[in-house]
KOLPA-205801 format. One line per 2 residues: for each residue x, y, z of C-alpha. Coordinates in pm, whole numbers, plus 32768, in hexadecimal, padded with zeros to 4 digits. Layout:
BEGIN
X Y Z | ...
***
This chain:
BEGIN
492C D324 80FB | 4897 D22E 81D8
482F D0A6 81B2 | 46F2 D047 81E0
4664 CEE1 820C | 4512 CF40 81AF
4491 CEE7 808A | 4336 CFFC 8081
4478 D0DF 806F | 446D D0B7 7F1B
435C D185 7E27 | 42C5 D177 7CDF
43A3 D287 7CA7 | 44E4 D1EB 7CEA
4496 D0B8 7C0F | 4490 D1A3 7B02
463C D1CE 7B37 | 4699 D06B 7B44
46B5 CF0C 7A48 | 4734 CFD6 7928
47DF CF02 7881 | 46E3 CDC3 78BD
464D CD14 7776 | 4511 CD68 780C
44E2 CE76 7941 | 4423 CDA3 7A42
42C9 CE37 7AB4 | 42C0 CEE9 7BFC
41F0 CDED 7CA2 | 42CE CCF6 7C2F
43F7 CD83 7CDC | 4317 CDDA 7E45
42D1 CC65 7E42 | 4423 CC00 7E2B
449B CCE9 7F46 | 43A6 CC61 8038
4440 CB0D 7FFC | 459E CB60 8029
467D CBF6 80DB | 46AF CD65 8058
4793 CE86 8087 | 471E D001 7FE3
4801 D0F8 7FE0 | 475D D26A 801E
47EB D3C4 7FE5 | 4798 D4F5 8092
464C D53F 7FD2 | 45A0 D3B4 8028
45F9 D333 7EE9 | 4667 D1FE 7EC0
47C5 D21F 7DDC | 481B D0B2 7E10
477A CF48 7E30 | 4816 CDDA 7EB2
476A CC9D 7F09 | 47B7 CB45 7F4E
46E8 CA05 7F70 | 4769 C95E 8073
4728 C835 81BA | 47FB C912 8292
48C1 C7F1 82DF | 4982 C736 81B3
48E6 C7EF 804E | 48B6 C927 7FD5
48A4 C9BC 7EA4 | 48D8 CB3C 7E1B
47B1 CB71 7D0C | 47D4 CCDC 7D2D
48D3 CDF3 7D14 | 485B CF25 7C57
48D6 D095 7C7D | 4835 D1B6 7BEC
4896 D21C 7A87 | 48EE D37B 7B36
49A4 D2E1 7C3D | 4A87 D1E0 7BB1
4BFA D204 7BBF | 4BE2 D29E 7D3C
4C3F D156 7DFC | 4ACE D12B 7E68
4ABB CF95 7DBC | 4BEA CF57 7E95
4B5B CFD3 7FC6 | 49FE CEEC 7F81
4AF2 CDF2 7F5A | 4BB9 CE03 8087
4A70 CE4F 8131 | 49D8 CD19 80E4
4AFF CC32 80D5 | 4B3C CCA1 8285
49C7 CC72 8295 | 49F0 CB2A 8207
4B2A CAD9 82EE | 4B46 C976 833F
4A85 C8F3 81FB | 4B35 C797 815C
4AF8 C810 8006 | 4AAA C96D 7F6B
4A62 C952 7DFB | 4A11 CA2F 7CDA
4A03 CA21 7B52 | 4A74 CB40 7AD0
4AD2 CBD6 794B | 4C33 CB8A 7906
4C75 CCEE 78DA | 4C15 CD1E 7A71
4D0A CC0D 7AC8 | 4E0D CD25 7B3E
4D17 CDBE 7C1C | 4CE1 CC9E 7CB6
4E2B CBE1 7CD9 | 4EB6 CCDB 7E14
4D95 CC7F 7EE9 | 4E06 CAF0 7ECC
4D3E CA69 7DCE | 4E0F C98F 7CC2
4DA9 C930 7B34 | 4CA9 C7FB 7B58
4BD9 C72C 7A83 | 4A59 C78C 7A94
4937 C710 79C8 | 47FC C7FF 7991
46CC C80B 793D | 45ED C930 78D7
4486 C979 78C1 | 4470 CAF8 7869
42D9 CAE8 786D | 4303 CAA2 79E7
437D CC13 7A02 | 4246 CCAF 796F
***
């Protein structure tokens, strides 16, 4: 498996694997536009798929934020969302702040890499994902 940093790694055929378990699966389009404005990691096995997706919005300096961490359905429970995670969080080396919201079930997964319980306010708009 290799990392990739491109974003026009990632198909119409890969988007069909990932977001699951969203309220509503965000539109293809939807998800190429966000890559070009962040800073995204794809994870590709041997046959160019993409099995695994990160991003993080970030100044490259004192923010950044994960929005993304998704793992194929097929894939999940190999180690591959910990190794987008360490991925990003060395490509993000020297950031002030690295946040996330995640579900509370996730908090485990996410409490090795550093990242502590927080208060977080939200907002949602699931029409923007259509």
């Amino acid at each position: 498996m290799i990392v990739e940093s491109r974003p026009e790694c990632y198909r119409p055929s890969d988007h069909e694997e990932f977001f699951a378990g969203w309220p509503v699966k965000p539109a293809y389009e939807v998800v190429m536009k966000h890559f070009e404005a962040t800073h995204a990691l794809f994870l590709i096995n041997d046959g160019s798929e993409v099995v695994g997706i990160i991003s993080a919005l970030t100044d490259n300096v004192l923010f950044a934020f994960i929005a993304i961490l998704e793992v194929r359905q097929s894939e999940q429970g190999k180690g591959l969302g910990k190794l987008l995670m360490a991925e990003m969080l060395k490509s993000l080396e020297g950031t002030y702040a690295i946040d996330l919201v995640c579900d509370a079930k996730l908090e485990n997964f996410y409490q090795p890499f550093g990242f502590t319980k927080w208060t977080a306010m939200i907002q949602r708009n699931q029409d923007a994902l259509r």
